[in-house]
C-alpha positions in Angstrom: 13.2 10.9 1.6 13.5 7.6 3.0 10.8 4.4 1.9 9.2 2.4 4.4 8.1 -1.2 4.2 4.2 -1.6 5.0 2.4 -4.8 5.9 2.1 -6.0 2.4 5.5 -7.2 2.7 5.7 -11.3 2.3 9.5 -11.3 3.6 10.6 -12.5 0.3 13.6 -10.7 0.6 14.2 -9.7 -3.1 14.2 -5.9 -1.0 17.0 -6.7 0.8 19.1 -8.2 -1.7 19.0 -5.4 -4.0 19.7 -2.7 -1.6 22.9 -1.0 -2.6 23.7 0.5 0.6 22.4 -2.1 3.0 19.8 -0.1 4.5 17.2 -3.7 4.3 17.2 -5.8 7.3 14.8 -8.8 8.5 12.3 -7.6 11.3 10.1 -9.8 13.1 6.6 -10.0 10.9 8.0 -7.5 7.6 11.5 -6.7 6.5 12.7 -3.1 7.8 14.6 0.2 6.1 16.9 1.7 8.3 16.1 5.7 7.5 19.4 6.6 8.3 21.5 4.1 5.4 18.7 4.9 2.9 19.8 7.1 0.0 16.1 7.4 -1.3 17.3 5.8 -4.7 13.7 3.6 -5.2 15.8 0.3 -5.9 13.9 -1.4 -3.3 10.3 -0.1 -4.5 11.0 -1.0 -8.1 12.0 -5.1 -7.3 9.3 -5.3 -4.6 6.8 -8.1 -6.0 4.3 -7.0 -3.7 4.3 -3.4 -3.6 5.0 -3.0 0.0 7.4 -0.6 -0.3 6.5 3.1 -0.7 8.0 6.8 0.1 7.8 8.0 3.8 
């Protein structure tokens, strides 16, 4: 199961940095999870600082 990022996002981008597959891009107001380059492995939820990113 893919994550998604919500609107608590702050665009620190500590999500996309961490990402292992490169699934973490810059969107326009939050940063985005492409569903299809996701392996569901939670990296991203566990350095969020904001809890903005949770399971679809």
């Amino acid at each position: 199961m893919a994550y998604k990022i919500t609107d608590a996002c702050i665009k620190c981008g500590t999500c996309e940095g961490g990402c292992p597959t490169g699934a973490i891009s810059e969107g326009e107001d939050t940063y985005v999870i492409d569903a299809d380059a996701c392996i569901s492995c939670g990296t991203c939820e566990g350095n969020c600082p904001t809890g903005a990113i949770v399971e679809e």
